[in-house]
C-alpha positions in Angstrom: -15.1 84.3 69.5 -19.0 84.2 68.3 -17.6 87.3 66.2 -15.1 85.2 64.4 -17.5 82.2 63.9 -20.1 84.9 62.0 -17.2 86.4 60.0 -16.3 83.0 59.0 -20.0 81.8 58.4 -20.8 84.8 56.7 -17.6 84.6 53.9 -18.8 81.1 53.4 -22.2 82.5 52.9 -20.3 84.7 50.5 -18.9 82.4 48.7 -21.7 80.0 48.4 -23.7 82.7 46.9 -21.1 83.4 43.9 -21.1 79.9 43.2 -25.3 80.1 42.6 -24.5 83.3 40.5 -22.3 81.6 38.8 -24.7 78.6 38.1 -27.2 80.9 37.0 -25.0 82.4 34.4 -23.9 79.3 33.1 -27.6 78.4 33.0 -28.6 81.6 31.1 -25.8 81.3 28.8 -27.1 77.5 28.1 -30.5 78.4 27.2 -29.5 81.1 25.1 -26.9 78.5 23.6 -29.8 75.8 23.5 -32.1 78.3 21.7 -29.5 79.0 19.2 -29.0 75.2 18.3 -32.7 74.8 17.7 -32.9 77.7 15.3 -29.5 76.1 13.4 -30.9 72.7 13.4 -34.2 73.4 11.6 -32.7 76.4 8.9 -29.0 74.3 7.9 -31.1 72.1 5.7 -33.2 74.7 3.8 -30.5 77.0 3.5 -28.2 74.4 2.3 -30.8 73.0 -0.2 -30.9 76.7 -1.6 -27.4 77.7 -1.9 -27.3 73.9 -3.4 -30.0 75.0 -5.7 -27.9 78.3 -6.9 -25.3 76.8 -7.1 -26.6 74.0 -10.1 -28.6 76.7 -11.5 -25.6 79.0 -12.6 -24.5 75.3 -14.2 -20.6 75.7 -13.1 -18.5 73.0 -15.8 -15.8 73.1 -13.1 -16.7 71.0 -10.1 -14.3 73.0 -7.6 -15.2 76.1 -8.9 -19.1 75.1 -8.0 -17.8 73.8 -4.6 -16.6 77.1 -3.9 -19.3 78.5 -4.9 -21.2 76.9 -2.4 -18.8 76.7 0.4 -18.9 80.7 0.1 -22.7 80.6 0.0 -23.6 78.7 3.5 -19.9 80.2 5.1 -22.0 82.2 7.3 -23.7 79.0 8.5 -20.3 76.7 9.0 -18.9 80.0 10.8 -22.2 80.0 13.1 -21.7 75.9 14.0 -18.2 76.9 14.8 -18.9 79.4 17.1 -21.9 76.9 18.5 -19.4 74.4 19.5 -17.2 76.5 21.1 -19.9 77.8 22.8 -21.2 74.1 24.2 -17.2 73.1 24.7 -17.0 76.4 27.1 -20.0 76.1 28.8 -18.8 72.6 29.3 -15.0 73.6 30.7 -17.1 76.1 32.9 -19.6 74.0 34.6 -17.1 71.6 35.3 -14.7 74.4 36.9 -17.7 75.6 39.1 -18.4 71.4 40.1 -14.6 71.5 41.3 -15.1 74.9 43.2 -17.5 73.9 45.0 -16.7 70.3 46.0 -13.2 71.5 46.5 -13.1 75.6 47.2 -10.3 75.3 44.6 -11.3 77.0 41.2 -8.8 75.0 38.4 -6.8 76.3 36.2 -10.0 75.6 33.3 -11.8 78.4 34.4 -9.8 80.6 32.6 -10.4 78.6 29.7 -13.8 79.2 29.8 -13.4 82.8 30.4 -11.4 83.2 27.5 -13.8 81.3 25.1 -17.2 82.0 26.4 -17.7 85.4 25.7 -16.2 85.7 22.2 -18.2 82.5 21.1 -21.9 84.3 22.5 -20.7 88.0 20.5 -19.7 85.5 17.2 -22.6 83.7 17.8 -25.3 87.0 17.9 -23.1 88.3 14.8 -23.5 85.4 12.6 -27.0 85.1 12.8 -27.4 89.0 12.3 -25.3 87.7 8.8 -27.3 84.6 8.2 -30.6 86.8 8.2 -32.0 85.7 11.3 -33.9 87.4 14.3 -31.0 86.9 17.2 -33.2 85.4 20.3 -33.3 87.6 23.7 -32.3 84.7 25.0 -28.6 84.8 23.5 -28.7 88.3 23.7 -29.3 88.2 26.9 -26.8 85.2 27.9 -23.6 87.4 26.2 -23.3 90.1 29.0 -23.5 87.2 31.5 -20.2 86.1 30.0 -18.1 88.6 31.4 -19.8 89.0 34.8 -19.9 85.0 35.7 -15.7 85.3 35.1 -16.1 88.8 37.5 -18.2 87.1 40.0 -15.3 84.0 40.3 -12.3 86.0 39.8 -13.7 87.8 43.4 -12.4 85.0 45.1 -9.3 83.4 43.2 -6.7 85.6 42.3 -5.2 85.4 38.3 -9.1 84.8 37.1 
């Protein structure tokens, strides 16, 4: 009987433990986020000003054809704030999931949503800014092979994660 009690103790041990790796994670991979939106909110407005600048320097008579123009200019940029909010919406879907594990010891169906978006937002993320011209921080570095372990770590102990 005292066996049984430490096997049982011990999975719950188990168990608690991948929930704090899987805190962790999702706290490495929101830093590295975090650090990421810093760098994007203080370069948008200067790189925007200078493809704006281009852009009425080549003196385009065609409005649309100076919006394009433009719109091809900071692409990079709108592609990088697209990835950032999928990013933040992810980590989001994921912290809830792991709050629902561990008041419940059920992991919902979201998780895989944030398995499934997570890790392609962090590698798009690391990308873009490689395209935008900017030193990537070793903090998203770091935070994009913690993507695919945190979804590991979870899918130990639910089955179809």
């Amino acid at each position: 009987m005292k066996y049984l009690i430490f096997v049982l103790a011990l999975a719950g041990c188990a168990e608690r433990q991948a929930q704090v790796s899987v805190q962790n994670a999702l706290n490495v991979m929101a830093e590295g986020v975090s650090s990421v939106d810093e760098i994007v909110s203080r370069e948008i407005p200067d790189r925007a000003s200078a493809a704006r600048s281009q852009v009425l320097s080549e003196e385009y008579t065609d409005v649309e054809v100076g919006m394009a123009r433009y719109m091809a200019l900071m692409r990079d940029w709108y592609e990088l704030t697209d990835a950032l909010e999928i990013a933040h919406e992810s980590l989001r879907i994921g912290q809830g999931a792991l709050d629902v594990w561990v008041n419940s010891g059920d992991l919902p169906e979201e998780w895989g949503e944030f398995c499934g978006g997570i890790g392609d937002a962090l590698q798009a993320i690391v990308r873009l800014l490689g395209e935008c011209g900017i030193n990537v921080p070793e903090s998203i570095e770091g935070a994009v092979p913690w993507a695919s372990s945190v979804c590991e770590i979870a899918g130990r102990y639910f089955s179809g994660t």
